[in-house]
C-alpha positions as semicolon CSV with decimal commas, in nm:
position;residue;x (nm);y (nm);z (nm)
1;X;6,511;4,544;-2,695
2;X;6,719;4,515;-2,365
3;X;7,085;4,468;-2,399
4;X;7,121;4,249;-2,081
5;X;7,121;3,875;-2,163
6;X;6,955;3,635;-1,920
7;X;7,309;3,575;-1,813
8;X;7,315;3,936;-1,680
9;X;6,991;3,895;-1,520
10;X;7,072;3,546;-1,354
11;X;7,362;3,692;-1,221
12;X;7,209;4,008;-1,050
13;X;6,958;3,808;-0,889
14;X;7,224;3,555;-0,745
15;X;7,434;3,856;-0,636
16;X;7,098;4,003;-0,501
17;X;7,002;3,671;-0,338
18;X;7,365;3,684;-0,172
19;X;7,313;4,001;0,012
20;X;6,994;3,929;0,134
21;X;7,174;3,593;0,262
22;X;7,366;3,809;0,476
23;X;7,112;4,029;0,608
24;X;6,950;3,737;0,713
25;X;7,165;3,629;0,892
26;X;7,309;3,901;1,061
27;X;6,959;4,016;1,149
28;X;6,989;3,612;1,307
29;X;7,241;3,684;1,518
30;X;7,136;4,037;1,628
31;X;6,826;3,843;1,752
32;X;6,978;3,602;1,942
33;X;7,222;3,858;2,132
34;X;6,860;3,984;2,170
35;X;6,727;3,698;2,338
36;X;7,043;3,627;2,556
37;X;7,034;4,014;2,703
38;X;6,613;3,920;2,766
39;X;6,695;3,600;2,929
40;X;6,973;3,784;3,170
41;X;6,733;4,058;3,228
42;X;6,448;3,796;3,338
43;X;6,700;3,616;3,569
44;X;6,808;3,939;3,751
45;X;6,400;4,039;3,773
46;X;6,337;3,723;3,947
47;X;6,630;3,763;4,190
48;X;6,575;4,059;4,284
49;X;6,184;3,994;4,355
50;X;6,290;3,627;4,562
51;X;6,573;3,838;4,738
52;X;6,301;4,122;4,850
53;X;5,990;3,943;4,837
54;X;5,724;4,051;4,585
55;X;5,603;4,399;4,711
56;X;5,984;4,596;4,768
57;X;6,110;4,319;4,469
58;X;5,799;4,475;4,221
59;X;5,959;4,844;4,402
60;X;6,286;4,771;4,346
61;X;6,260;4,676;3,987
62;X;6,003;4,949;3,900
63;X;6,310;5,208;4,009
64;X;6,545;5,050;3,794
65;X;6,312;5,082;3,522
66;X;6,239;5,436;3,514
């Protein structure tokens, strides 16, 4: 028979359940750094496509991305 009690086991799982509160929500706020970096990314795309017009803008942004 096990020598951990339901005690033992009811902790580990809320101690468990903790951590994974965490992760959650760092991974939470990784994503929305994420998100905010996309967003800035888009904004500068579009600038730099209305500033050039669409054929040296669609240039212009394929160099930056190699």
């Amino acid at each position: 028979m096990s020598e951990r009690t339901v005690e033992d086991i009811r902790s580990e799982l809320a101690a468990e359940r903790q951590h994974l509160d965490d992760d959650l929500a760092r991974l939470k706020s990784d994503v929305r750094s994420l998100a905010l970096f996309m967003v800035v990314g888009l904004v500068v795309v579009g600038v730099v496509t209305w500033r050039l017009g669409r054929r040296k803008g669609a240039g212009a942004v394929w160099k930056l991305v190699k």
